[in-house]
C-alpha positions as CSV (number, residue, x, y, z in Angstrom):
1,X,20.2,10.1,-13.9
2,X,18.8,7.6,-15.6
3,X,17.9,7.0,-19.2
4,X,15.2,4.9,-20.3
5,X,13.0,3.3,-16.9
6,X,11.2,0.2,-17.4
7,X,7.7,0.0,-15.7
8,X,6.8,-3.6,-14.4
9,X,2.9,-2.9,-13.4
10,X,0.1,-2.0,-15.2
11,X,-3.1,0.3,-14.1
12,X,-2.9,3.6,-12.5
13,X,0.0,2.9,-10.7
14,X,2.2,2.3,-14.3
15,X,0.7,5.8,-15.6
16,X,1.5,7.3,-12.8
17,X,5.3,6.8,-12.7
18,X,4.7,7.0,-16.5
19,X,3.9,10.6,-15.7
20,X,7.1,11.5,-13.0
21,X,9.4,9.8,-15.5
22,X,8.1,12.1,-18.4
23,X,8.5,15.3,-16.4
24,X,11.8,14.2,-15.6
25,X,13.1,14.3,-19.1
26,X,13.4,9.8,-18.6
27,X,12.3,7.6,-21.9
28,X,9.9,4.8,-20.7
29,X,9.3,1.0,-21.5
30,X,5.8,-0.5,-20.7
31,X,5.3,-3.9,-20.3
32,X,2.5,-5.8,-20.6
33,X,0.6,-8.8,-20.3
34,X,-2.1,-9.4,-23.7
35,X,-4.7,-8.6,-21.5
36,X,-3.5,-5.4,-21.4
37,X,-1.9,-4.2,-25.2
38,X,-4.9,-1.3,-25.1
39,X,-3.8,0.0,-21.5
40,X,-2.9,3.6,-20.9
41,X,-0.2,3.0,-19.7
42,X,1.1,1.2,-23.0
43,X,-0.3,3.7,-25.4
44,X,1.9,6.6,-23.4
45,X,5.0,4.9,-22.8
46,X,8.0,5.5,-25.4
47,X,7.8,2.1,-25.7
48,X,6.4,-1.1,-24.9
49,X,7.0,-4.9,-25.0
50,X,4.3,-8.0,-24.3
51,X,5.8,-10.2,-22.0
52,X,3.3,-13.1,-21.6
53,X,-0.5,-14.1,-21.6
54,X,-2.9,-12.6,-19.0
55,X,-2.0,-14.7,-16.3
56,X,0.2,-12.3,-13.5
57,X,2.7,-15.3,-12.9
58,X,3.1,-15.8,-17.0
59,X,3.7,-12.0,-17.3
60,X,4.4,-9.7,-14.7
61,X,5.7,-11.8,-12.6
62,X,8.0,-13.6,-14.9
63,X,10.9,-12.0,-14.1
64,X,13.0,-13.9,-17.3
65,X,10.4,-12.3,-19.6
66,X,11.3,-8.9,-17.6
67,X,15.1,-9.0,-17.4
68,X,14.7,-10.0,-21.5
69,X,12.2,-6.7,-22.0
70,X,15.0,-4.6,-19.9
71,X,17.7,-5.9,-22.1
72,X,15.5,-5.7,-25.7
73,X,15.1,-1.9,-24.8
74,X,18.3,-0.9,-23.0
75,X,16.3,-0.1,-19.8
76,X,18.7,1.0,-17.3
77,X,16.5,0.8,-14.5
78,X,13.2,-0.9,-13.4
79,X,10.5,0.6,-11.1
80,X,8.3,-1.8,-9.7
81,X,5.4,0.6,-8.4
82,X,3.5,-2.0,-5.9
83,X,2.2,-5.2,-5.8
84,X,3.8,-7.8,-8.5
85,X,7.5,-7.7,-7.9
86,X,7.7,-4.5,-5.9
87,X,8.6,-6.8,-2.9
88,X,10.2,-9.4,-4.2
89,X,14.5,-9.7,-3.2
90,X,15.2,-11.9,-5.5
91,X,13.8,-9.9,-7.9
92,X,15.9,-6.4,-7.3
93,X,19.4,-9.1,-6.6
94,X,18.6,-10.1,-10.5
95,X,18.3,-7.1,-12.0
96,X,21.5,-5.7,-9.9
97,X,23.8,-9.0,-11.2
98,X,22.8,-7.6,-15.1
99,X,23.3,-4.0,-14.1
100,X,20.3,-2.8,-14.0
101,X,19.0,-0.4,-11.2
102,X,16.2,-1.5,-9.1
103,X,14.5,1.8,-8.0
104,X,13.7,0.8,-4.3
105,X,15.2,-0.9,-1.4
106,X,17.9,-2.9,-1.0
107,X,17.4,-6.3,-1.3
108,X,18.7,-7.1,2.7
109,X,16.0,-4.8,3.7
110,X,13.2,-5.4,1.1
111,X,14.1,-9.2,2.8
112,X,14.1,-8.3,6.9
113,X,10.9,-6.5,6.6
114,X,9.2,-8.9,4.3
115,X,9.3,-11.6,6.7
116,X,7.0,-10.0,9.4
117,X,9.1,-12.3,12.3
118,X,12.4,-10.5,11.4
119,X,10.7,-7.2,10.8
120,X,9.2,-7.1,14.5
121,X,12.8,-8.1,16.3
122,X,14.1,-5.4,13.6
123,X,11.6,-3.2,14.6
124,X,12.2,-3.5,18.2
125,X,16.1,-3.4,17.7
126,X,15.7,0.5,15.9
127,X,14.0,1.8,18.8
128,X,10.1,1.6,17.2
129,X,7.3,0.0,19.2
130,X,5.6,-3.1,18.7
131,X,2.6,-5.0,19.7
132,X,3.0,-7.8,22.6
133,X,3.4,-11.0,20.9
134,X,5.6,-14.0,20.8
135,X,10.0,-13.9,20.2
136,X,9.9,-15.6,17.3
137,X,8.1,-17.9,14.8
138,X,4.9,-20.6,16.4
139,X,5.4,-24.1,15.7
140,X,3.3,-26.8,16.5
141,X,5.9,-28.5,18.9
142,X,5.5,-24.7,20.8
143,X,3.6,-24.6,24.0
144,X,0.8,-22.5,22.4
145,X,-0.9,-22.2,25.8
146,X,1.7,-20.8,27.2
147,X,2.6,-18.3,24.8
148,X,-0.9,-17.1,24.6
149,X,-1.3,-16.8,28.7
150,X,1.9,-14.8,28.4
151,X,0.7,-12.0,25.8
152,X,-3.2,-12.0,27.1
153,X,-6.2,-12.7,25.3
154,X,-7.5,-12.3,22.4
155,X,-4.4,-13.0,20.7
156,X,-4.0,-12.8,16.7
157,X,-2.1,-15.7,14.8
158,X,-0.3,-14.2,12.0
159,X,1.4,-16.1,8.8
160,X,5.4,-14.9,9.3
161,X,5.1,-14.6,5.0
162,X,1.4,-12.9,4.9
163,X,-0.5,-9.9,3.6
164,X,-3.6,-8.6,2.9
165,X,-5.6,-10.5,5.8
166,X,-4.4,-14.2,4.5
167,X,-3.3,-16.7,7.3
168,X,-5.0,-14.2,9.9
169,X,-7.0,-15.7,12.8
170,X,-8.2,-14.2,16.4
171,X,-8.7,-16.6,19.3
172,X,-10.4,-15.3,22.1
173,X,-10.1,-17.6,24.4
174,X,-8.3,-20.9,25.0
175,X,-10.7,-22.7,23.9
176,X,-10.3,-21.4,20.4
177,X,-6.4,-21.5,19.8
178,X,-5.7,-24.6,18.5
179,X,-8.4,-24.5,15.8
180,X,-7.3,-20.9,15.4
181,X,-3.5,-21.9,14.8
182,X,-4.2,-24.9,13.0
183,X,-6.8,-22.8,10.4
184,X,-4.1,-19.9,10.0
185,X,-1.3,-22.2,9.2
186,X,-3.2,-24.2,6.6
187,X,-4.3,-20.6,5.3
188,X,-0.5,-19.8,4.8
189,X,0.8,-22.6,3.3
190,X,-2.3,-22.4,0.8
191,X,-1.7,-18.5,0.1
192,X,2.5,-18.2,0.4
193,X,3.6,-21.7,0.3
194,X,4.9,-21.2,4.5
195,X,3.1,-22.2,7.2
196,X,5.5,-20.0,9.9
197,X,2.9,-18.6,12.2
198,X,3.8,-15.7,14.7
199,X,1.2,-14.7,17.8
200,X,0.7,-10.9,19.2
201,X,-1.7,-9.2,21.5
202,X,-5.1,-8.6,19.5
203,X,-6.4,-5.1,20.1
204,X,-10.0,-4.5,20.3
205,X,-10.7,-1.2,18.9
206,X,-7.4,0.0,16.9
207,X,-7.0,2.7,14.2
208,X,-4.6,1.7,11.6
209,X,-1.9,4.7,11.3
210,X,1.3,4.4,9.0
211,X,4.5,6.7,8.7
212,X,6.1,7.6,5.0
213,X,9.5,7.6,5.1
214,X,12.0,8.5,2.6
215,X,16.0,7.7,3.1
216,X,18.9,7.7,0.5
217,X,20.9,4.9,1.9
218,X,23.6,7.1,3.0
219,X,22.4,7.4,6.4
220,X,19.8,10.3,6.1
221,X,16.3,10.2,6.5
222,X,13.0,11.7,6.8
223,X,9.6,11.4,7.3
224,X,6.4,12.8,5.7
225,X,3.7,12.5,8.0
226,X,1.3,10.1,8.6
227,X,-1.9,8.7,7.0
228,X,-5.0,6.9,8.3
229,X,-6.1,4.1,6.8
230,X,-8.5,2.4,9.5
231,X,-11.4,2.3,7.0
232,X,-11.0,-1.7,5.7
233,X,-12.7,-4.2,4.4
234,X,-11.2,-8.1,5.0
235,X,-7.8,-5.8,5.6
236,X,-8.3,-4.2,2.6
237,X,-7.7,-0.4,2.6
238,X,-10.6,1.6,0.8
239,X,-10.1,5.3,2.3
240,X,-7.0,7.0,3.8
241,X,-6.6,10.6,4.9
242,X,-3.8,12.6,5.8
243,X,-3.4,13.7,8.5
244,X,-4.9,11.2,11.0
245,X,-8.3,13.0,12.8
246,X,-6.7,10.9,15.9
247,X,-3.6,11.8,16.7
248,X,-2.5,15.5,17.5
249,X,0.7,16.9,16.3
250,X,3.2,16.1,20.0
251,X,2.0,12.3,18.5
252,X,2.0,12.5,15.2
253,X,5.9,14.1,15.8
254,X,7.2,11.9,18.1
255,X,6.0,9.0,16.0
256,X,7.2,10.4,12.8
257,X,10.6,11.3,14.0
258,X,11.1,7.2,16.2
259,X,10.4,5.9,12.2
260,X,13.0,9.0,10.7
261,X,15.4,7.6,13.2
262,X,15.2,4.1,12.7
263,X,15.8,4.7,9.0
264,X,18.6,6.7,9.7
265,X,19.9,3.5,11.5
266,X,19.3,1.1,8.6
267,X,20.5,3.2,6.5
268,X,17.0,2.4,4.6
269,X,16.9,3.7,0.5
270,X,14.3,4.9,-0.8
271,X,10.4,5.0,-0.1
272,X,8.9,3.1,2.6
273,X,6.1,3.0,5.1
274,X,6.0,1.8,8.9
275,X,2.5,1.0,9.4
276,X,1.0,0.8,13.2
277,X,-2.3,0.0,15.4
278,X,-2.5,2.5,17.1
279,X,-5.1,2.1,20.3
280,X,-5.7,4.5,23.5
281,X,-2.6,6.8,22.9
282,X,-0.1,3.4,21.9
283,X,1.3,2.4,18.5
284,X,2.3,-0.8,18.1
285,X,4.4,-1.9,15.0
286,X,2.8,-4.1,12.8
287,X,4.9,-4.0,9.4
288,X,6.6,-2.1,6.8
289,X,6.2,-2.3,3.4
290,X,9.3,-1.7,1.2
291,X,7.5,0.0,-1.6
292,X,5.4,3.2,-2.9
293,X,1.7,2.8,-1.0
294,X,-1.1,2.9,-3.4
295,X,-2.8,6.2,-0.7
296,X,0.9,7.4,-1.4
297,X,-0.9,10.7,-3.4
298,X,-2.6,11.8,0.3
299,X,0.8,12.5,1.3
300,X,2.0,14.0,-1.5
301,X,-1.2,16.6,-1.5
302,X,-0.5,17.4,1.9
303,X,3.6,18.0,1.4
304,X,3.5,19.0,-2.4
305,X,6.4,16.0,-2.8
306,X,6.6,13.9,-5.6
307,X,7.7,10.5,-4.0
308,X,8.1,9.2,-7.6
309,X,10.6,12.0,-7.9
310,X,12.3,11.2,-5.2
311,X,12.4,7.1,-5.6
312,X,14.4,8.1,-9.0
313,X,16.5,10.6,-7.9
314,X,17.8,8.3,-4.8
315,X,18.0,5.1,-6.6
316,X,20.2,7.4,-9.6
317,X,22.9,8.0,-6.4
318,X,21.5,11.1,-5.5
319,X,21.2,12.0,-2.0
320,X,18.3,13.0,0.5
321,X,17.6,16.7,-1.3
322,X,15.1,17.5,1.2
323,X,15.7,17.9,5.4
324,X,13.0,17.4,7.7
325,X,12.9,21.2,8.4
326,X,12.0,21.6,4.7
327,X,8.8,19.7,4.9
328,X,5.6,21.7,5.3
329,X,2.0,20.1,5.9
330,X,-0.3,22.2,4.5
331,X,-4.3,21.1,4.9
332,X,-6.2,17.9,4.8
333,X,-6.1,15.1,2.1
334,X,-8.3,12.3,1.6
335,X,-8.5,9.5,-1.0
336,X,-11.0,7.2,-1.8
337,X,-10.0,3.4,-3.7
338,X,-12.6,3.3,-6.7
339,X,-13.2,-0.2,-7.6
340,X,-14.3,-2.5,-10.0
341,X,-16.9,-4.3,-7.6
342,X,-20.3,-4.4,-6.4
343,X,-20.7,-1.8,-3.7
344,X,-22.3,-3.7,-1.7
345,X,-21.3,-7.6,-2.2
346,X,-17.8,-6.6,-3.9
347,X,-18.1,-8.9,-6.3
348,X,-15.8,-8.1,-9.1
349,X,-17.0,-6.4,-12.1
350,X,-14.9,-6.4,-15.1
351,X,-15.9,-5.5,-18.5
352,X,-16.2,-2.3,-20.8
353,X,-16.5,1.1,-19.4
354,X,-19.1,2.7,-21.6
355,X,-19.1,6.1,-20.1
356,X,-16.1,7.7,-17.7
357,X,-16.4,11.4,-16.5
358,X,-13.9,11.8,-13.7
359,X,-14.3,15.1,-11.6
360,X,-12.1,18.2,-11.3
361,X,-11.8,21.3,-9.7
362,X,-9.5,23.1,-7.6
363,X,-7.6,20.3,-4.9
364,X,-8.6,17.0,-7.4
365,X,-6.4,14.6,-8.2
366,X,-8.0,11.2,-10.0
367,X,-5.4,8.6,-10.6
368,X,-6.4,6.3,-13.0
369,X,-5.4,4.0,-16.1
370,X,-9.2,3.8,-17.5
371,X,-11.1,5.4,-20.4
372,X,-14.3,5.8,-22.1
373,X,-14.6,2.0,-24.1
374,X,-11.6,0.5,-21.9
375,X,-12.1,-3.2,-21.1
376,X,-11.3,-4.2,-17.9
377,X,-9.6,-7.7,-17.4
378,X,-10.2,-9.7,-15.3
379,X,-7.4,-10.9,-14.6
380,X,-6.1,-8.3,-12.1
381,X,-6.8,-6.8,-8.9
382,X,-10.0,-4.7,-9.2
383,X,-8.5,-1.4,-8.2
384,X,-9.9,1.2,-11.6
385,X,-8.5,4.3,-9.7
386,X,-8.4,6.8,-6.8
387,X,-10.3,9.8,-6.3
388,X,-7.7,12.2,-4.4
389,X,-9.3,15.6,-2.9
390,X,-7.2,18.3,-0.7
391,X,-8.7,21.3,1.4
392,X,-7.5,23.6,3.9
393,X,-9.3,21.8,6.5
394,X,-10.7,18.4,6.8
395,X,-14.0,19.7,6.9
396,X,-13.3,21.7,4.0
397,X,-12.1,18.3,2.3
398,X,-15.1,16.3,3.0
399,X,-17.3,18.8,1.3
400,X,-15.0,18.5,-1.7
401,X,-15.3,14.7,-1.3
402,X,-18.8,14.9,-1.2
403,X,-19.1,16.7,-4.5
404,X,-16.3,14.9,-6.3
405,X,-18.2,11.9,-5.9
406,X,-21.4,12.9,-7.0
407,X,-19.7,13.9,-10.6
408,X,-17.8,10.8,-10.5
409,X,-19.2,8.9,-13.6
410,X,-18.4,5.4,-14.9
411,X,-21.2,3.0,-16.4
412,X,-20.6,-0.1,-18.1
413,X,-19.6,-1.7,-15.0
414,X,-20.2,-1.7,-11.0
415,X,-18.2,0.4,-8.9
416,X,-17.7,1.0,-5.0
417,X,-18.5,4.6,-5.8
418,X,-22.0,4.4,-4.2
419,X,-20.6,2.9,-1.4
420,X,-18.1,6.6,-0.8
421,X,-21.4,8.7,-1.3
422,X,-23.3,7.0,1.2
423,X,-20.1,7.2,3.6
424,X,-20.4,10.9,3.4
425,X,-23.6,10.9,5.0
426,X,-22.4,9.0,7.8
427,X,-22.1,11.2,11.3
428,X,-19.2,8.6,12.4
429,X,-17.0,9.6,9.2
430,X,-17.9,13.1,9.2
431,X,-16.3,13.0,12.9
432,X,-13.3,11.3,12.2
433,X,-14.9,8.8,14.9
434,X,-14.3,4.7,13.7
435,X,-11.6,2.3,13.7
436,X,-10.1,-1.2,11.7
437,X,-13.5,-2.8,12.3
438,X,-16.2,0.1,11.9
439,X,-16.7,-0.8,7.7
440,X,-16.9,-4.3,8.3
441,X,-19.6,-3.4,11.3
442,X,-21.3,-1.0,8.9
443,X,-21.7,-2.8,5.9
444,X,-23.0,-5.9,8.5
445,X,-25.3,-3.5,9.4
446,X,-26.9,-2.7,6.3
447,X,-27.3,-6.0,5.4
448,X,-29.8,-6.5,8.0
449,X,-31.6,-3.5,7.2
């Protein structure tokens, strides 16, 4: 096992492996951007180092200043949590060549199913399915036409190196492709510095459904269930549950054990998650990130595994401790993304916190870095925490939801809090009844009201 783990995030996310690490007997090392010497995260930690002005790509995503914390401190291994570096090859090859353990993925598979071209034919290769699209990579000197006759409108142009909705574009008919492609590819280039474009069937009304998996890189596998996180914004998550309301448990088996399998195959170490559309009974591959999911505690609720704890123990050597027989899913978990915007415009809304009162009670969980008089930067991604409720049923849950969020206080600054209580109300929520677009249609909604 491990000694000393360095942390290279910040927020909740940095607390929270702060936490596992602690209960695992593991010294920690926080680092930090200046923006963030009063964090939680740094205050808790063993110790800490400043590696850089508030700027991400002068701090925590310098990866000299990193390495140099690593070796000030005699970290023996990094986590990454998400976001940052979490998915970044180079950066787990690095730390390997200075023998340092990188607790995730190797870097061969954190590379394959970054590039969302390879991870599709990779994908398809390990037995899981994928949407219709194209073989490869778009190109201007492709018969785009052609291509898109062949899948069937609408068709959505995707950037080969994007995420979070960037270098996205739906044409509906030919008519709108090439303004479509041409759009997308500026959008990537601008966003990731490629331009590789791919093209896939656009479905209308999908729900967005993702497997955990956990593996130890010795050819066993696992997986943990599945979580729903159809309820977006601009392909932004806001609210998961676990398990689905869609699917039943012949589905939500067979699709679990197809992404087990494929692990098996890859011989995939650590955590990861193989996230689908999922329309009229089909799921169709759309990625997998190499990482720990920020809705990661729904599944944890649901199984009572820590997938911190299990990230360590694999990346120490260790292998798969647990078999697929040993996991038991036990209620109905929901979280709920608490940021720091407008609930309405989500415009971001940094600043100091002068009141927090997070709720409790029996099946809460609040993940969060923030306190009473914290200053949030603005520097970051908005993300202050996540309220995380359980119940024996999912109607149970919701009440508990419901609750939670009226106790929930933070002034000082604007939150999407409102935005959850309001959701609550809504008959289409309470019925487990929307999909990908229903927020976005929602909040359109109110605005004409």
């Amino acid at each position: 096992m491990f000694s000393k783990i360095l942390i290279a995030n910040r927020g909740e996310i940095a607390l929270r492996i702060q936490r596992a690490c602690k209960e695992l007997g593991i010294l920690t090392v926080a680092v930090h951007s200046t923006a963030d010497q009063d964090a939680m995260h740094v205050r808790l930690a063993d110790e800490s180092v400043c590696i850089g002005p508030p700027v991400a790509r002068d701090s925590y995503l310098n990866i000299p200043q990193i390495l140099a914390a690593c070796e000030i401190t005699g970290a023996d291994a990094v986590h990454p949590g998400y976001g940052f570096l979490s998915e970044n090859a180079r950066f787990a090859e690095i730390l390997e060549a200075h023998g340092i353990t990188f607790i995730g993925p190797t870097s061969d598979h954190i590379r394959i199913m970054g590039d969302k071209i390879m991870a599709k034919i990779t994908a398809k290769e390990l037995g899981i399915p994928v949407v219709p699209g194209s073989d490869g990579g778009v190109t201007p000197d492709d018969d785009i036409h052609a291509i898109a006759n062949e899948i069937g409108y609408p068709v959505l142009l995707k950037a080969a190196a994007g995420g979070g909705g960037r270098g996205m574009k739906v044409a509906k008919t030919p008519d709108e492709l090439e303004t479509a492609f041409s759009t997308a590819r500026s959008e990537a280039m601008a966003a990731f510095g490629d331009d590789a474009m791919y093209m896939e069937k656009y479905l209308g009304k999908p729900r967005h459904i993702e497997v955990q998996v956990l593996g130890d890189g010795q050819g066993n596998a696992i997986h943990l269930g599945e979580r729903d996180c159809s309820l977006q914004r601009r392909h932004q998550k806001v609210f998961e549950e676990c398990p689905s309301p869609a699917l039943n448990d012949a589905q939500r088996q067979e699709i679990g054990e197809i992404c087990a399998d494929a692990m098996r195959k890859m011989k995939y170490r650590g955590a990861g998650t193989v996230e689908f559309l999922y329309e009229n009974g089909g799921f169709y591959f759309i990625e997998m990130n190499t990482r720990l999911q920020v809705e990661h505690p729904v599944t944890e609720m649901v199984t009572d595994i820590d997938l911190v704890h299990e990230q360590i123990r694999i990346a120490s050597g260790a292998t798969l401790g647990i078999s697929q027989e040993d996991i038991r899913f036990t209620g109905h978990a929901i979280e709920c993304r608490i940021n720091a915007e407008h609930a309405r415009t989500f415009t971001p809304s940094p600043g100091k916190i002068t009141y927090y009162h997070p709720p409790g009670g029996l099946g809460v969980r609040v993940d969060s870095g923030v306190y009473q008089g914290y200053k949030i930067p603005p520097y970051y991604d908005s993300l202050i925490g996540k309220l995380v409720v359980h119940g024996r049923t999912r109607l149970e849950c919701m009440m508990r939801l419901r609750r939670c969020l009226s106790e929930f206080v933070v002034d000082g600054i604007e939150t999407t809090i409102p935005l959850f209580r309001e959701l609550m109300d809504n008959q289409d929520i309470a019925n487990g009844a929307y999909d990908i677009h229903w927020l976005e249609k929602f909040l359109e909604m109110e605005k004409s009201l």
